[in-house]
N, CA, C and O atoms as CSV, one atom per row, in Angstrom:
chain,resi,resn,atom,element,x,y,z
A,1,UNK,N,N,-33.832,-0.525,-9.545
A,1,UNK,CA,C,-32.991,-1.501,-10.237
A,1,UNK,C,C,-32.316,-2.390,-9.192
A,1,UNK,O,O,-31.456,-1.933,-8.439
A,2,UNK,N,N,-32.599,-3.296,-9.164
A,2,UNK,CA,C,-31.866,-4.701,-8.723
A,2,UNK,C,C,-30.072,-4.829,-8.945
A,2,UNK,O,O,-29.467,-4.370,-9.913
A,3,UNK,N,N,-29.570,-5.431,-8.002
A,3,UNK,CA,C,-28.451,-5.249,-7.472
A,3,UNK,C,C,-27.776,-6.870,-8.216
A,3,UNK,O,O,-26.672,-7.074,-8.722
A,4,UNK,N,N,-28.785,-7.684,-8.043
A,4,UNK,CA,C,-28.665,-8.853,-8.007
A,4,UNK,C,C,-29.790,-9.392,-8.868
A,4,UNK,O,O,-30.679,-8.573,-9.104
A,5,UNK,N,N,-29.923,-10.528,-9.351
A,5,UNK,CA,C,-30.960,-11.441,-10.216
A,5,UNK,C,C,-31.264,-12.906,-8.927
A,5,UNK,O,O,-30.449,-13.274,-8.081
A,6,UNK,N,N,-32.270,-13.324,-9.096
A,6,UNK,CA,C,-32.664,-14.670,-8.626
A,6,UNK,C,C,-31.426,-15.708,-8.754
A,6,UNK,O,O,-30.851,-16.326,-7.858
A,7,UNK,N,N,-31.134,-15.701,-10.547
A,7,UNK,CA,C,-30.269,-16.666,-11.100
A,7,UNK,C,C,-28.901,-16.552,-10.382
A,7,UNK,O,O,-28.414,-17.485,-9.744
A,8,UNK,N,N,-28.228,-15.155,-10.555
A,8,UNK,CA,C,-27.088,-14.965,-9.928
A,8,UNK,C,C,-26.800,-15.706,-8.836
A,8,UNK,O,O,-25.821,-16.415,-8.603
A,9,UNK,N,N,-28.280,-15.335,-7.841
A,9,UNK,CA,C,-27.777,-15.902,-5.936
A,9,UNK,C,C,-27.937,-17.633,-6.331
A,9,UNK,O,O,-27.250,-18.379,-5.634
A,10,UNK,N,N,-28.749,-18.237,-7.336
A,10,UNK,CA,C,-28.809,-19.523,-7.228
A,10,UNK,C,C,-27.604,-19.902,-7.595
A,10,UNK,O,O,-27.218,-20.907,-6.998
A,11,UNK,N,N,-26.942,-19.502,-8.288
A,11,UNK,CA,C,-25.835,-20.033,-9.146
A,11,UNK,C,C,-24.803,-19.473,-8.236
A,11,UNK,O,O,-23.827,-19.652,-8.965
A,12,UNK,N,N,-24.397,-19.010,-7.333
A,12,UNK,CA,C,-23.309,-18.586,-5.572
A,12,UNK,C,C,-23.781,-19.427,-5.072
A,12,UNK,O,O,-23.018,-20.367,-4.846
A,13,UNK,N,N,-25.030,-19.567,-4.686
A,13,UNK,CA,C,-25.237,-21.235,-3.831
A,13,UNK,C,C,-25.325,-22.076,-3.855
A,13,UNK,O,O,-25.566,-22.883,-2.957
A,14,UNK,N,N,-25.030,-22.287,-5.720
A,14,UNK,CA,C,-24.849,-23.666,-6.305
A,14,UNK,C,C,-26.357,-24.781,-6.263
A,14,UNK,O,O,-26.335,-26.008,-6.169
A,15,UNK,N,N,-27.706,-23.792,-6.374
A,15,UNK,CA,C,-28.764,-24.661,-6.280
A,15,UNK,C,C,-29.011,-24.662,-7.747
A,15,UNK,O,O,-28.806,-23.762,-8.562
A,16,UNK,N,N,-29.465,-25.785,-7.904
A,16,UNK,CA,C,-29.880,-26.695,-9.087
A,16,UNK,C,C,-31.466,-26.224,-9.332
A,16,UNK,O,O,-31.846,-25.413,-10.177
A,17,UNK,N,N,-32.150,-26.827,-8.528
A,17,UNK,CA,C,-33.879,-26.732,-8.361
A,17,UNK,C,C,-34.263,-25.661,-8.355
A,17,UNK,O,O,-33.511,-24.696,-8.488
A,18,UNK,N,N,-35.339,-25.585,-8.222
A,18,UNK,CA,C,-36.476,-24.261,-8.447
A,18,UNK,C,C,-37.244,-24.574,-6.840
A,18,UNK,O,O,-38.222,-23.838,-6.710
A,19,UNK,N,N,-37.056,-25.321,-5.842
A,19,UNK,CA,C,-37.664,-25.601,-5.229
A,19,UNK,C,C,-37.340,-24.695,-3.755
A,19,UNK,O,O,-37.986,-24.656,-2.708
A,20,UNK,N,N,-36.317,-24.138,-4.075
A,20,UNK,CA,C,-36.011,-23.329,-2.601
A,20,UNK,C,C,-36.165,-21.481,-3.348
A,20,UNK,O,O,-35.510,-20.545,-2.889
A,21,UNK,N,N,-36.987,-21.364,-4.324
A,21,UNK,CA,C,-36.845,-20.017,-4.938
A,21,UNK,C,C,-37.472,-18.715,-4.399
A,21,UNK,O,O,-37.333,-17.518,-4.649
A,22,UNK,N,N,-38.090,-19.324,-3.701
A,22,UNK,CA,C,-39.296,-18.353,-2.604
A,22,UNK,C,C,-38.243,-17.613,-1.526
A,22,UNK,O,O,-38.165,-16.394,-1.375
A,23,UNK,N,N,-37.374,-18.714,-0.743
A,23,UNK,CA,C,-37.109,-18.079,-0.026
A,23,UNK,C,C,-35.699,-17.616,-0.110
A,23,UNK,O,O,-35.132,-16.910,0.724
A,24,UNK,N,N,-35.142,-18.140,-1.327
A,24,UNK,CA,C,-33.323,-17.369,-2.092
A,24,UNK,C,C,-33.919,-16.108,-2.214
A,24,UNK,O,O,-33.235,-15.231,-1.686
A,25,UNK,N,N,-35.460,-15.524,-2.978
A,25,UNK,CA,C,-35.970,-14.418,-3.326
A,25,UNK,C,C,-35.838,-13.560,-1.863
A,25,UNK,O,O,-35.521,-12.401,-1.593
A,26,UNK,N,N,-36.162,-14.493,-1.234
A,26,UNK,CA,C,-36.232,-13.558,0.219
A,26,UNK,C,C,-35.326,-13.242,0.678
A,26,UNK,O,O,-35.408,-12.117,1.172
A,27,UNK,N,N,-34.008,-13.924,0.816
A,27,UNK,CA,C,-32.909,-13.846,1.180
A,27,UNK,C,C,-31.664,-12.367,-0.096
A,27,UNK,O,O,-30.722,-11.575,-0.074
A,28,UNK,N,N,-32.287,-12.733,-0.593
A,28,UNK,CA,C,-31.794,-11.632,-2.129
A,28,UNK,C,C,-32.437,-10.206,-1.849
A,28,UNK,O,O,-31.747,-9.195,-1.980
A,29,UNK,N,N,-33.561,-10.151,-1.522
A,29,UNK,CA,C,-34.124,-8.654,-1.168
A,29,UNK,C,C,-33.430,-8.527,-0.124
A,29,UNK,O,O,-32.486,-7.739,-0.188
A,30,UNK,N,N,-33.599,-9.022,0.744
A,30,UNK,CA,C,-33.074,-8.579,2.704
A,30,UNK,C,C,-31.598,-7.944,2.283
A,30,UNK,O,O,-31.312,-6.747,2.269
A,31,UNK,N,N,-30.720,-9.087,1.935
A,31,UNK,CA,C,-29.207,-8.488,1.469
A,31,UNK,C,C,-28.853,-7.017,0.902
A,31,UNK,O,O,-28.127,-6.102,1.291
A,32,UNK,N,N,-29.837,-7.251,-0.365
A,32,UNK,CA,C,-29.690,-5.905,-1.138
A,32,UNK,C,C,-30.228,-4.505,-0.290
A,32,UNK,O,O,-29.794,-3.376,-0.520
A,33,UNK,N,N,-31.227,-4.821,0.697
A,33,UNK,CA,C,-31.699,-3.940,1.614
A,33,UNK,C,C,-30.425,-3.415,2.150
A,33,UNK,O,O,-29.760,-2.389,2.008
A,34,UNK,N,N,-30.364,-4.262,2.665
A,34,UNK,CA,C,-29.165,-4.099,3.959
A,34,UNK,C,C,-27.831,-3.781,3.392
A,34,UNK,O,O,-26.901,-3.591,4.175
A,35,UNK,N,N,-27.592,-3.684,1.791
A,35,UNK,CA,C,-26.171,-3.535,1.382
A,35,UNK,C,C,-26.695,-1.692,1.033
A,35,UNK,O,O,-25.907,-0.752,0.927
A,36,UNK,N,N,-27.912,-1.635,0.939
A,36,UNK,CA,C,-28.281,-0.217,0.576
A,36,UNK,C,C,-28.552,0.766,1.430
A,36,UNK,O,O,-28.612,1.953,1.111
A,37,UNK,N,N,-28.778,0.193,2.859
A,37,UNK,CA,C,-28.833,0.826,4.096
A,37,UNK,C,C,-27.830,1.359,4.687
A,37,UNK,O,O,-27.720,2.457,5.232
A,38,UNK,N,N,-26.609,-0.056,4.454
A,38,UNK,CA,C,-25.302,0.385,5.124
A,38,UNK,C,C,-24.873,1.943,4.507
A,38,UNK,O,O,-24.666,3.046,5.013
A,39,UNK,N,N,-24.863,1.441,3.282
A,39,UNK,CA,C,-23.786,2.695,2.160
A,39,UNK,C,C,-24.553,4.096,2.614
A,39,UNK,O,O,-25.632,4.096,3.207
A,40,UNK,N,N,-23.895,5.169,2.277
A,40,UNK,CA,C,-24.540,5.934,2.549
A,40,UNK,C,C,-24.292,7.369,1.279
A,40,UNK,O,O,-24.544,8.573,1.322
A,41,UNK,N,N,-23.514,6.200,-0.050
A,41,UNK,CA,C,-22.890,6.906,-1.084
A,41,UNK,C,C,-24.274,7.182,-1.933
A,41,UNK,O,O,-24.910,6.128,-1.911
A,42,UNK,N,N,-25.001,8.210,-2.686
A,42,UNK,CA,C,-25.509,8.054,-3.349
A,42,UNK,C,C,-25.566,7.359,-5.195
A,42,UNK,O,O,-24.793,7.647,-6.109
A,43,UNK,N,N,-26.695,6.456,-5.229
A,43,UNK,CA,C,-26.349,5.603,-6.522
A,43,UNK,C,C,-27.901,5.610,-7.135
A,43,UNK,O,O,-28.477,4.536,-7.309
A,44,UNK,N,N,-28.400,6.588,-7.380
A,44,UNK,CA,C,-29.868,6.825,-8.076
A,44,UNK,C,C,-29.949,6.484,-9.656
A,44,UNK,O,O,-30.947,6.659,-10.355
A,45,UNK,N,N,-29.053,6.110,-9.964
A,45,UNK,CA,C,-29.068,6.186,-11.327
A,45,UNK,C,C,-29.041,4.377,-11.500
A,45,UNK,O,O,-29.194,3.792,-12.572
A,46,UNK,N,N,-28.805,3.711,-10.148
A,46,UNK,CA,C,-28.799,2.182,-10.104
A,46,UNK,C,C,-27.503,1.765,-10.796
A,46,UNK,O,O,-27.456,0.610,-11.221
A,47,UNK,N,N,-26.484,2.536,-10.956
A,47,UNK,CA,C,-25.290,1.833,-11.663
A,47,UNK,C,C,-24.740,1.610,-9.992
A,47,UNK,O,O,-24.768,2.667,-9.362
A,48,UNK,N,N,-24.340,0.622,-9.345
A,48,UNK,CA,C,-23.725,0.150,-8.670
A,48,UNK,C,C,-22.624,-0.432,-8.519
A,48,UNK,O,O,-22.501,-1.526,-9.070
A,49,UNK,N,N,-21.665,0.032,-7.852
A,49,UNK,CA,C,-20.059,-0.715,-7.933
A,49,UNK,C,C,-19.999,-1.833,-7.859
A,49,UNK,O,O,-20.786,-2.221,-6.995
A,50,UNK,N,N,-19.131,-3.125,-8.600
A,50,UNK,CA,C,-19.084,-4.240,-8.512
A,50,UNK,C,C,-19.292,-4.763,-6.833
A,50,UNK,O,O,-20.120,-5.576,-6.423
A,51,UNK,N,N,-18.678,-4.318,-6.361
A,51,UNK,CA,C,-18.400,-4.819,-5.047
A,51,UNK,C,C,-20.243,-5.090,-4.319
A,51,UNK,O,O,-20.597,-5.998,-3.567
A,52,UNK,N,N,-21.000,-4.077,-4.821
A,52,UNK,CA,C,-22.066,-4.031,-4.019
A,52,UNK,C,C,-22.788,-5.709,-4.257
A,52,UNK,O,O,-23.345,-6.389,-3.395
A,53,UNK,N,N,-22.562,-6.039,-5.634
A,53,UNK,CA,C,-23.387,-7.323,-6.088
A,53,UNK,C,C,-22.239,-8.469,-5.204
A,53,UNK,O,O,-22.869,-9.371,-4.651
A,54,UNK,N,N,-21.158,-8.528,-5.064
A,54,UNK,CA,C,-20.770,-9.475,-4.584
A,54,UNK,C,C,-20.931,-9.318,-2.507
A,54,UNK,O,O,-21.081,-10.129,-1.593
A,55,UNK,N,N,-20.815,-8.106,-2.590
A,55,UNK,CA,C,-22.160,-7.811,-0.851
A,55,UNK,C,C,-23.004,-8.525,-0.777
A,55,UNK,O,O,-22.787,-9.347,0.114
A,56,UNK,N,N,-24.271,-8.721,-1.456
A,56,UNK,CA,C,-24.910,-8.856,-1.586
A,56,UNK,C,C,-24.995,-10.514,-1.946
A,56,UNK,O,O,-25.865,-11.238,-1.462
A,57,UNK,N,N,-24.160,-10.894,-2.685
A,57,UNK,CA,C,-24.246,-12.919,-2.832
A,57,UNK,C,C,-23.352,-13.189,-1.723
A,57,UNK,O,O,-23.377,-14.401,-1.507
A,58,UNK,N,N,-22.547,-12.566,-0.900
A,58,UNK,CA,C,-22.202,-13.062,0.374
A,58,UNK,C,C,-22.671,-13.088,1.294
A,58,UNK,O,O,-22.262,-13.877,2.146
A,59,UNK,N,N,-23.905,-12.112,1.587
A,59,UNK,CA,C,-24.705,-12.286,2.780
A,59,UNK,C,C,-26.055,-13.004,2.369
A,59,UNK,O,O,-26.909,-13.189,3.236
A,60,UNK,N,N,-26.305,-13.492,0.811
A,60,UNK,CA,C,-27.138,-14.545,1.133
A,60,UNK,C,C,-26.754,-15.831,1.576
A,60,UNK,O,O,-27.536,-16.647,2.064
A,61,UNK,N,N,-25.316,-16.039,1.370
A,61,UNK,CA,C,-24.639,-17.271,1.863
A,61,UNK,C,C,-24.593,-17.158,2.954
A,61,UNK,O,O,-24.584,-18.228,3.562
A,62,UNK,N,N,-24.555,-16.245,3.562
A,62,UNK,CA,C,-24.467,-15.883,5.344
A,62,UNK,C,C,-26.008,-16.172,5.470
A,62,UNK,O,O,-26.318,-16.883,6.426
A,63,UNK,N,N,-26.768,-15.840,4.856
A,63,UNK,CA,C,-28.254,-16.139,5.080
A,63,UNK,C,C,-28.997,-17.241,5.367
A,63,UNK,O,O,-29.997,-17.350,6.076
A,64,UNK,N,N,-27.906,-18.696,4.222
A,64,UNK,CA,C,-28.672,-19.348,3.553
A,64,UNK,C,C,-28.077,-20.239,4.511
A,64,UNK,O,O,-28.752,-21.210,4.851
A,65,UNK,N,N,-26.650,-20.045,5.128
A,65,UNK,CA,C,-25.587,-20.980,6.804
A,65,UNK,C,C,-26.135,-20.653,7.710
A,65,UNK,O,O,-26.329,-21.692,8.341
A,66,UNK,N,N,-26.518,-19.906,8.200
A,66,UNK,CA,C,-27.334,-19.103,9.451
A,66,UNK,C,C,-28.686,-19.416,9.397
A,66,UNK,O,O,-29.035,-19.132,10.543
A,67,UNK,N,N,-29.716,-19.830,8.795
A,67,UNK,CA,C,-30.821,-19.602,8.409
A,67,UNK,C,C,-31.701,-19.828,9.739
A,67,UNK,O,O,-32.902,-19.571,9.657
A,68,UNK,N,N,-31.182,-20.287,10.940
A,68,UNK,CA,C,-31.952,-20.239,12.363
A,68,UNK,C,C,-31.471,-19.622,12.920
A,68,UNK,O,O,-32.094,-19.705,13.979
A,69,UNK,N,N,-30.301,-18.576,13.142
A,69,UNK,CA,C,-30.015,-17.658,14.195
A,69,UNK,C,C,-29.396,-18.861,15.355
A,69,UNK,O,O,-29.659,-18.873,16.557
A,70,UNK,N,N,-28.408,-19.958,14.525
A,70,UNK,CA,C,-27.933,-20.837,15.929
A,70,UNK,C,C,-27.077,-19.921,16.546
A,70,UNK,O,O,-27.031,-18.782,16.080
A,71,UNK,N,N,-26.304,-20.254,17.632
A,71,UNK,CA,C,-26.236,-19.260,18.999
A,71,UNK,C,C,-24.370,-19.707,18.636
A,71,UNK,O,O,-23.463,-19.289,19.356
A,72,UNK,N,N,-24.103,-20.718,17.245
A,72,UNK,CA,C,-22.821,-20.566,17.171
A,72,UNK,C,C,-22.289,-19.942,15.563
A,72,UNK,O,O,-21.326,-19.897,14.798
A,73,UNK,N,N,-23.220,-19.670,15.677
A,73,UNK,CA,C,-22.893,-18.378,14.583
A,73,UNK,C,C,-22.142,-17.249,14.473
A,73,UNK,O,O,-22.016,-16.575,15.496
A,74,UNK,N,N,-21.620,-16.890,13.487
A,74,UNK,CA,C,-20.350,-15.725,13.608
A,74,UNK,C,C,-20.957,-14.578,13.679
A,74,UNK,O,O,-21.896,-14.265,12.947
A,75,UNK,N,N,-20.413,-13.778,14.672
A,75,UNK,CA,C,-21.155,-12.591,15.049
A,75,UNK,C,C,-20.279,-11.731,15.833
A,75,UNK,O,O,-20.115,-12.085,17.001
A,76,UNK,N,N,-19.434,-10.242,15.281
A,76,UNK,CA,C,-19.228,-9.573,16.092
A,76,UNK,C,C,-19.791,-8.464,17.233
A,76,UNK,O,O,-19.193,-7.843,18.112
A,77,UNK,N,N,-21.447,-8.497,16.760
A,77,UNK,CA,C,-22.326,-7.398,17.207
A,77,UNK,C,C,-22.852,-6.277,16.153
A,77,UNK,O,O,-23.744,-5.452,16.351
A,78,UNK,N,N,-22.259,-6.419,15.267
A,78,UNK,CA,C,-22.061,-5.407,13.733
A,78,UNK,C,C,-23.319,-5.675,12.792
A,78,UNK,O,O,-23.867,-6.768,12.647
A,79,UNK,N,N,-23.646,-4.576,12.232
A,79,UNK,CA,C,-25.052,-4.875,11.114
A,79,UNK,C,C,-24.429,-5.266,10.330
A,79,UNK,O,O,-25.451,-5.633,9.750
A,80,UNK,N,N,-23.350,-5.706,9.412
A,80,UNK,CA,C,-22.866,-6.460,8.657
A,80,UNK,C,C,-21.773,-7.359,8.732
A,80,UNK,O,O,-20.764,-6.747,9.080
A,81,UNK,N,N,-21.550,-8.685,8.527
A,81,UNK,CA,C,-20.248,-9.222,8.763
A,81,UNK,C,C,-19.167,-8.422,8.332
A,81,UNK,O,O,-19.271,-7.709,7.333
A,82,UNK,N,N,-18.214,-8.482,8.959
A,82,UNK,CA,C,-16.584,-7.974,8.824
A,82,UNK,C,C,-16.352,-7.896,7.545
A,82,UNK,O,O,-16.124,-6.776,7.088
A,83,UNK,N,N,-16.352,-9.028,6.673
A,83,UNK,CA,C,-15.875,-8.644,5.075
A,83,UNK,C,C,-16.713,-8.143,4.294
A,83,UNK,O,O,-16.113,-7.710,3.310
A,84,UNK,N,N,-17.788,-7.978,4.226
A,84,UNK,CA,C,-18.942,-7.362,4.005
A,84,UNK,C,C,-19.260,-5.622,4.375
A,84,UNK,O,O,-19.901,-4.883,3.627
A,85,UNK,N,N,-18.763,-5.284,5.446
A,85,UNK,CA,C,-18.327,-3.832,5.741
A,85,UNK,C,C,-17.443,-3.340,5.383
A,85,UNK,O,O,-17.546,-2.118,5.280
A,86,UNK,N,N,-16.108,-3.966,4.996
A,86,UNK,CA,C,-14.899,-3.928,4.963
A,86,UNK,C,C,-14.932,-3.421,2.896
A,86,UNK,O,O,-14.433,-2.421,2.380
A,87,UNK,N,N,-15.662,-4.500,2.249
A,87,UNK,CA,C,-15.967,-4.057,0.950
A,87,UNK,C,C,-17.002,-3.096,0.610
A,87,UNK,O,O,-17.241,-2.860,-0.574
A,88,UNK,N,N,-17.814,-2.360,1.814
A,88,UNK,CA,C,-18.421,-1.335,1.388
A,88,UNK,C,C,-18.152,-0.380,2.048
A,88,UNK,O,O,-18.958,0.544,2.156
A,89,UNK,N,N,-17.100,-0.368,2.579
A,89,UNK,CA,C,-16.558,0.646,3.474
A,89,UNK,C,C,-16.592,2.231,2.904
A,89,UNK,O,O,-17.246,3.238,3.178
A,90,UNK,N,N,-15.444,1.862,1.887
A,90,UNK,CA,C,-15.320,2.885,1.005
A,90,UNK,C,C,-16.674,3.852,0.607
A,90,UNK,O,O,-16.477,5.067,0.636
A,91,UNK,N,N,-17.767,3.468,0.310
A,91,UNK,CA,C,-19.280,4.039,0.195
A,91,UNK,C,C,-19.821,4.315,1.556
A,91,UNK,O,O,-21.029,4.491,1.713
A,92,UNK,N,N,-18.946,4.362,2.580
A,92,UNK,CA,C,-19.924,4.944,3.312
A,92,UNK,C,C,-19.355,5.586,4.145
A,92,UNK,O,O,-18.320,5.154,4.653
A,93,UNK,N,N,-19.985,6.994,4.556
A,93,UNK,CA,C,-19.444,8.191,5.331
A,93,UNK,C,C,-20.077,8.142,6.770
A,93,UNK,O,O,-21.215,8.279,7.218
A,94,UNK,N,N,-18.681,7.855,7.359
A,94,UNK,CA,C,-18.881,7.741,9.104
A,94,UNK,C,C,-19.503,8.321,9.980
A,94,UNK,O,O,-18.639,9.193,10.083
A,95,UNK,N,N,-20.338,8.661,10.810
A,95,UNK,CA,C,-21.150,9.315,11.754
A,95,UNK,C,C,-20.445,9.176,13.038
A,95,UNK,O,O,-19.842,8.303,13.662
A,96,UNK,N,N,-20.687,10.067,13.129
A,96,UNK,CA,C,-20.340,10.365,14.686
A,96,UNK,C,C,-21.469,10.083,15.457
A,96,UNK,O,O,-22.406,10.811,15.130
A,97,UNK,N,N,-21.835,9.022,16.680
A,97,UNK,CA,C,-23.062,8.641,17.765
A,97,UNK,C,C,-22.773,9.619,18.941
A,97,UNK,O,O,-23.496,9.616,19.937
């Protein structure tokens, strides 16, 4: 079960057209990947906390500003931006390296 819809991320990035849908799709899987990687809460049943869907339309906006990896891009070194960890914090149980 999907975290997110196509429509949802178009309508956060405020696109109109059908013409960039290939790669919002792409940008919509990667996110939801990566919002499901971080957590480490189990959610098999696909009911997901609000917070995870709005994870998830913020790092396609991070996706969709970034989309070349320019070198002035916000970046602390972290697999997820700061507010983005910060709202899935709570779901996920710390490891010790």
């Amino acid at each position: 079960m999907s975290i997110t819809t196509l429509q949802e991320v178009k309508a956060h990035l405020r696109y109109d057209s059908d013409d960039s849908d290939l790669e919002l799709e792409i940008y919509r899987q990667s996110a939801e990947q990566m919002v499901l990687d971080y957590v480490t809460d189990d959610f098999t049943d696909g009911q997901y906390p609000k917070q995870f869907k709005t994870a998830v339309l913020l790092m396609c906006g991070y996706f969709d500003q970034n989309r070349n990896l320019e070198s002035d891009m916000q970046s602390d070194g972290n697999y997820l931006p700061a507010p983005i960890r910060q709202m899935l914090y709570k779901y996920r149980t710390p490891t010790v390296g």
